[in-house]
PASEBA-1860 file (N, C-alpha, C; in nm, 3 decimals):
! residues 157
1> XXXXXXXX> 10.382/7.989/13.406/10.400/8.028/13.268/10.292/8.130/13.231 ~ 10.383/8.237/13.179/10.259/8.372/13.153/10.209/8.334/12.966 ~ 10.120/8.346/12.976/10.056/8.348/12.834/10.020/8.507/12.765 ~ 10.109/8.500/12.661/10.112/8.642/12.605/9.993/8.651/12.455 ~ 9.965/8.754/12.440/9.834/8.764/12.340/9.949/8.821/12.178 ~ 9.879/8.752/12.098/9.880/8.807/11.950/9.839/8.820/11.868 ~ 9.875/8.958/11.769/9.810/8.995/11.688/9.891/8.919/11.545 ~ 9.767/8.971/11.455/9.846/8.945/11.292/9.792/9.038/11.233
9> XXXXXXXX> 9.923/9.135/11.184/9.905/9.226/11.115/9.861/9.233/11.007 ~ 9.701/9.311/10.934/9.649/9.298/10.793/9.605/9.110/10.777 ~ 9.519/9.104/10.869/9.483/9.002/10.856/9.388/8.937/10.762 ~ 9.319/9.061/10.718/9.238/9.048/10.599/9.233/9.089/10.456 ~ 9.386/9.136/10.453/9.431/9.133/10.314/9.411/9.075/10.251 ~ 9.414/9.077/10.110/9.436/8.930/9.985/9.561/8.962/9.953 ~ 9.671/8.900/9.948/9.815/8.905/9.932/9.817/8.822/9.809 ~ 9.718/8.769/9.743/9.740/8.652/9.615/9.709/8.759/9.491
17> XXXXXXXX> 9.801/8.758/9.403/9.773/8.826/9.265/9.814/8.730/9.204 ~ 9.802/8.756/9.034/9.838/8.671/8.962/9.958/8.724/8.887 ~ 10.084/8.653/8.873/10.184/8.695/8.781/10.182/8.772/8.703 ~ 10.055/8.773/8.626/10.034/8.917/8.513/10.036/8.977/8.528 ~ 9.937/9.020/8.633/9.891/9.112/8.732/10.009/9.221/8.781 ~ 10.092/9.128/8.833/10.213/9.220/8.904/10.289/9.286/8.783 ~ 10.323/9.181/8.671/10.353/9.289/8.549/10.319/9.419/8.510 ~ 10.176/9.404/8.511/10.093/9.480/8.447/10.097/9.622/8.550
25> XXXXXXXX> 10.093/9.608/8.690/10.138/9.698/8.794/10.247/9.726/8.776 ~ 10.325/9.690/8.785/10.512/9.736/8.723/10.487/9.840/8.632 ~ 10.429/9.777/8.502/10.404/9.904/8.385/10.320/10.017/8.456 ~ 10.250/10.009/8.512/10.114/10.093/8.546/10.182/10.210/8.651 ~ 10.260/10.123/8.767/10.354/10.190/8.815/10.459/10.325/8.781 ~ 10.509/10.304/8.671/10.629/10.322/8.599/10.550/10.412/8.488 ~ 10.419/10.417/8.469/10.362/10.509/8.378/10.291/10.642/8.471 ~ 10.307/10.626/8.577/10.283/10.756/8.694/10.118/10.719/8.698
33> XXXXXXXX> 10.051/10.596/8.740/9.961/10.565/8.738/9.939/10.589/8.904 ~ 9.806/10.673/8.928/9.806/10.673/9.111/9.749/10.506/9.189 ~ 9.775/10.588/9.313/9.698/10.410/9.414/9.575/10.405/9.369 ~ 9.479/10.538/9.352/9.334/10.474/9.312/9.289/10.423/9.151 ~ 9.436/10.481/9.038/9.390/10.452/8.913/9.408/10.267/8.932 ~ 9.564/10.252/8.980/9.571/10.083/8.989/9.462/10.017/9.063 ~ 9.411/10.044/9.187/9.285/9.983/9.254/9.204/9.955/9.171 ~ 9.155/10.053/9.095/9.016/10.031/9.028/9.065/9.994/8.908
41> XXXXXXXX> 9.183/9.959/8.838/9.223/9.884/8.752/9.181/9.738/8.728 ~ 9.223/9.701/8.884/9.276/9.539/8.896/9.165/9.541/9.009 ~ 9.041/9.617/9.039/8.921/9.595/9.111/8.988/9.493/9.239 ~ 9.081/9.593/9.262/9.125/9.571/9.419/9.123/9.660/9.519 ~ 9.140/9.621/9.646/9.134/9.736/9.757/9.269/9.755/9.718 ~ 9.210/9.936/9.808/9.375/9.983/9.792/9.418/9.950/9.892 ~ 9.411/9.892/10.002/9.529/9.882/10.086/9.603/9.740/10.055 ~ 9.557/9.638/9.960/9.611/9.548/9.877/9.711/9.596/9.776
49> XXXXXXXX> 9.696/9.695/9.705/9.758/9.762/9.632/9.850/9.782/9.709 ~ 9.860/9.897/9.790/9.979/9.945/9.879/10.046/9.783/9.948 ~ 9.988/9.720/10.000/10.075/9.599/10.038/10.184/9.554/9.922 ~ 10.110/9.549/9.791/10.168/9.515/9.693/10.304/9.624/9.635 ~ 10.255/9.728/9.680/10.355/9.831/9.666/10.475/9.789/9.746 ~ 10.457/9.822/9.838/10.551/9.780/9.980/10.617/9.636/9.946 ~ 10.560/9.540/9.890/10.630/9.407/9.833/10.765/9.426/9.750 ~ 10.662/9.537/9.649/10.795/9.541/9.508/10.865/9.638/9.516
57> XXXXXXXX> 10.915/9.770/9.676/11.011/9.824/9.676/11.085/9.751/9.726 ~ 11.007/9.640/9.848/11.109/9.594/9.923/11.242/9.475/9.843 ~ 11.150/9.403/9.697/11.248/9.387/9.610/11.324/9.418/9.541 ~ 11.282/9.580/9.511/11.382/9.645/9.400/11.338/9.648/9.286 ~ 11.169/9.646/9.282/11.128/9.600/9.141/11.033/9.733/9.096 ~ 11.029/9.820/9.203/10.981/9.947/9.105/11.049/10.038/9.241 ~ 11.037/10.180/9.158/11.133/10.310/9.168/11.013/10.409/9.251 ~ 11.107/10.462/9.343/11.018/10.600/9.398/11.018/10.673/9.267
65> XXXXXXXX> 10.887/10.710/9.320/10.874/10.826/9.207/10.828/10.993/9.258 ~ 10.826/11.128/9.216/10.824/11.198/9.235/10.705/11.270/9.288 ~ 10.546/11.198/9.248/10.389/11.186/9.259/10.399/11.106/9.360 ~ 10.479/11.053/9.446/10.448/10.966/9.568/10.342/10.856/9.497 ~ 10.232/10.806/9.559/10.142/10.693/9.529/10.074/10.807/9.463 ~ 10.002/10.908/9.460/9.885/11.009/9.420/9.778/11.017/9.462 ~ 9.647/11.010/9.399/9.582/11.017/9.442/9.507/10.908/9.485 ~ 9.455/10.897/9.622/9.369/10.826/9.734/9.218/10.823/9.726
73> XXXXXXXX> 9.147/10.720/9.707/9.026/10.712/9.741/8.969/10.707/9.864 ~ 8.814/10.706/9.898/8.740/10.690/10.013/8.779/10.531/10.048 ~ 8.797/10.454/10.179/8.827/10.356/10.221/8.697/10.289/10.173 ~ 8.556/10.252/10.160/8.458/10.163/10.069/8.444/10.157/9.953 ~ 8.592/10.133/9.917/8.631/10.054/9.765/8.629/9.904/9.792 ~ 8.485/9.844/9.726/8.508/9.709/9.796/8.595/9.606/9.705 ~ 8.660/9.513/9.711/8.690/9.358/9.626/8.584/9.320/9.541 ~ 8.567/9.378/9.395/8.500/9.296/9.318/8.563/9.212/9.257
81> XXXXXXXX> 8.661/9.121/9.280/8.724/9.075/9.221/8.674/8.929/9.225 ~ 8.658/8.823/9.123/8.630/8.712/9.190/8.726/8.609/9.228 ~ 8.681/8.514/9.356/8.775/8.477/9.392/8.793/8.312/9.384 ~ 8.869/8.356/9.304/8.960/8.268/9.203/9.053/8.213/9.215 ~ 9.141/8.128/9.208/9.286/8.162/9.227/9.319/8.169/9.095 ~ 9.457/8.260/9.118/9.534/8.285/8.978/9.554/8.183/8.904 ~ 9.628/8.210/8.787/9.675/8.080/8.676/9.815/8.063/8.750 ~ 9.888/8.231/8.744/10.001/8.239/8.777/9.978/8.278/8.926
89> XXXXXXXX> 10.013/8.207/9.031/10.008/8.281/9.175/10.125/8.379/9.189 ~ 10.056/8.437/9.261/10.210/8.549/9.339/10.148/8.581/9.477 ~ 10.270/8.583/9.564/10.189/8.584/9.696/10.279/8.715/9.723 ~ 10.245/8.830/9.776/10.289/8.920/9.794/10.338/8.936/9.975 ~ 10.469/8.998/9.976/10.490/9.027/10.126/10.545/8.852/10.186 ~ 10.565/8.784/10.089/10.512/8.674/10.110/10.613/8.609/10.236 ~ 10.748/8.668/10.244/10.827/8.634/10.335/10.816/8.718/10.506 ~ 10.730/8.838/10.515/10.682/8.929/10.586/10.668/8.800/10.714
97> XXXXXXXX> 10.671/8.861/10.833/10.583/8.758/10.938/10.507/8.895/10.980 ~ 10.361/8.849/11.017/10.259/8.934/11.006/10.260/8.955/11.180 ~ 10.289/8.860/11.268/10.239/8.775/11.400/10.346/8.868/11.482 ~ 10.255/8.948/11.570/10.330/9.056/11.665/10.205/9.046/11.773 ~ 10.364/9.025/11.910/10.313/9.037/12.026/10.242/9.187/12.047 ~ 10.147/9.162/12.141/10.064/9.270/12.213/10.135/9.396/12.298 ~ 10.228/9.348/12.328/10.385/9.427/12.425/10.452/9.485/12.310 ~ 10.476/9.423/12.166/10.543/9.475/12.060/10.522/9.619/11.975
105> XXXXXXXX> 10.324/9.589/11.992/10.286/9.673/11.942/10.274/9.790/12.021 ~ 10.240/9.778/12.117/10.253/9.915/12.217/10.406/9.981/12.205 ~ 10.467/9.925/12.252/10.641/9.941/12.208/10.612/10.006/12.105 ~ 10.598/9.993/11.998/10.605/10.053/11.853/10.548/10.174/11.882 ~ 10.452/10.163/11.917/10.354/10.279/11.923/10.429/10.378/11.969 ~ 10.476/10.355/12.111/10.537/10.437/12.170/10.628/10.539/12.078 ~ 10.776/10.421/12.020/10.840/10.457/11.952/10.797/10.553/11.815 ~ 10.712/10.557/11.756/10.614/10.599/11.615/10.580/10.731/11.722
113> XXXXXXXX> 10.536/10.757/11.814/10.483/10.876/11.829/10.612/10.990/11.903 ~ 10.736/10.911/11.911/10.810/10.988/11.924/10.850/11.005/11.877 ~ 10.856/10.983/11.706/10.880/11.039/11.581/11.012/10.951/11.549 ~ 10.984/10.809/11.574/11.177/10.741/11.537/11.128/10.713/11.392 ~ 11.181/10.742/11.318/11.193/10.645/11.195/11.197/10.467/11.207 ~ 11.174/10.431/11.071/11.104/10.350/11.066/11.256/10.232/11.085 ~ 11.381/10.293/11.052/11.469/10.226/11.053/11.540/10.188/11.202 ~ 11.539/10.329/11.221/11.544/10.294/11.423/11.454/10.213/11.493
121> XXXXXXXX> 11.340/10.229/11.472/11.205/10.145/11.534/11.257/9.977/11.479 ~ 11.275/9.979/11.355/11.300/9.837/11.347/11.451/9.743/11.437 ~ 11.506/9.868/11.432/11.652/9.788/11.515/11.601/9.782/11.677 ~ 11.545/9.846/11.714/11.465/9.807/11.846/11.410/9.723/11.870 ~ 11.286/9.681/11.782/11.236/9.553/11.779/11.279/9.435/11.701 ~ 11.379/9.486/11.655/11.434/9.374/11.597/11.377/9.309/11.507 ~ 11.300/9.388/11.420/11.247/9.286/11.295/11.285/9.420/11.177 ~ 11.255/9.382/11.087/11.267/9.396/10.980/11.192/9.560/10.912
129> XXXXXXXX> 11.228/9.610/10.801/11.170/9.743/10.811/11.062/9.725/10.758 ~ 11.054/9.584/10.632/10.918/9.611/10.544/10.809/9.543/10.675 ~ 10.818/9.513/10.755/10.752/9.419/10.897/10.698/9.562/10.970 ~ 10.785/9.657/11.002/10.736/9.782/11.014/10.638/9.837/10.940 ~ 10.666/9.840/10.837/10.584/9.931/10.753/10.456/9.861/10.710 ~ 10.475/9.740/10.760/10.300/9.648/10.759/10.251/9.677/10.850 ~ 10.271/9.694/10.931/10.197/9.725/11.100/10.189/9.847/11.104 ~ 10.190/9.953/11.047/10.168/10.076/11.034/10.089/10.089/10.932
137> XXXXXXXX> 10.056/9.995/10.829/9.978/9.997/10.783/9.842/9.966/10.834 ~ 9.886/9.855/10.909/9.748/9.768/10.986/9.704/9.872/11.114 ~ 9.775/9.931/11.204/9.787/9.996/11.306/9.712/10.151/11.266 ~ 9.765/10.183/11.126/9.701/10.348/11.132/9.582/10.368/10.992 ~ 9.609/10.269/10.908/9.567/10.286/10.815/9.622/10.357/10.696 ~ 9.573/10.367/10.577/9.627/10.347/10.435/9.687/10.549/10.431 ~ 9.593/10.646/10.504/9.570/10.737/10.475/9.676/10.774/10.563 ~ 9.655/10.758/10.669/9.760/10.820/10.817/9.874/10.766/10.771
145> XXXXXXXX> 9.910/10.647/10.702/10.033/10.610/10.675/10.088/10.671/10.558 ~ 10.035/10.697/10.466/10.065/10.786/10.410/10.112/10.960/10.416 ~ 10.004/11.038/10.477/10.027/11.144/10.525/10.144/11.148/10.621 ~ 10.199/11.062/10.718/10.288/11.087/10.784/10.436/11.055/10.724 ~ 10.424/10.960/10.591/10.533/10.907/10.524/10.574/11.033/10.439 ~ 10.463/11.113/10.399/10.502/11.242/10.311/10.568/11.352/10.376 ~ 10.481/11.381/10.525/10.503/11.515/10.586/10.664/11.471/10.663 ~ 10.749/11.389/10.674/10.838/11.360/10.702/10.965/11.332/10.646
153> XXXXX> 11.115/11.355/10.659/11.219/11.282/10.558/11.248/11.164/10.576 ~ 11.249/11.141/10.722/11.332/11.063/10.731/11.220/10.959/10.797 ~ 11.115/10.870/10.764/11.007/10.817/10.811/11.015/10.689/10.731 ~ 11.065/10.686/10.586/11.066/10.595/10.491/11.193/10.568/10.527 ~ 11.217/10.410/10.519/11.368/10.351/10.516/11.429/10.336/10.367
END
């Protein structure tokens, strides 16, 4: 029996907001507010933010917009947030499975640098697109995932 290695994608996220919270992002959203005005809103990292983003397209609960996310901060935006738990929990991504083989991710890789979209890559591996677009988060980071989601059409599912 071979023993295979795994990862978990964004393992050090905080995926817990509070019900308001996500309201209050909806509006903030929807008022052409960028990733770094909401970060430093809700004194969160942005790549929490963007997780959170990635949550509420994958529901249908906020709209592309024409400003993409906007403008980006330097990555040592730390969590001043205290940690608390909410009144209202919300667990974001919350149905996501984070847990990808070591063979999976190379695979991906492969696939990502030969430019498949994110929708092809997922029918290959057989998971899911917002599952993609976490591991490309975790895999390249907030900035590279971005820049390559813009300079491309067909990259976003």
């Amino acid at each position: 029996m071979s023993a295979f290695k795994v990862r978990i994608a964004l393992e050090e996220v905080n995926f817990l907001w509070d019900q308001r919270e996500v309201l209050q992002f909806r509006e903030l959203w929807n008022s052409n507010y960028t990733l770094l005005e909401i970060s430093k809103r809700f004194k969160r990292k942005q790549i929490e933010v963007a997780a959170l983003i990635l949550d509420q397209v994958d529901k249908f609960k906020i709209r592309k917009r024409k400003m993409g996310l906007g403008d980006i901060g330097d990555k040592k935006v730390r969590n001043k947030k205290k940690k608390e738990m909410p009144l209202y929990v919300y667990i974001a991504l919350e149905e996501v499975n984070f847990i990808w083989n070591e063979n999976d991710i190379e695979l991906f890789k492969d696939l990502w640098m030969k430019q498949l979209g994110i929708e092809e890559i997922a029918n290959k591996l057989r998971r899911h697109q917002i599952e993609i677009a976490t591991l490309i988060l975790d895999q390249f980071g907030l900035e590279y995932m971005l820049n390559c989601l813009i300079d491309t059409k067909k990259r976003v599912a």
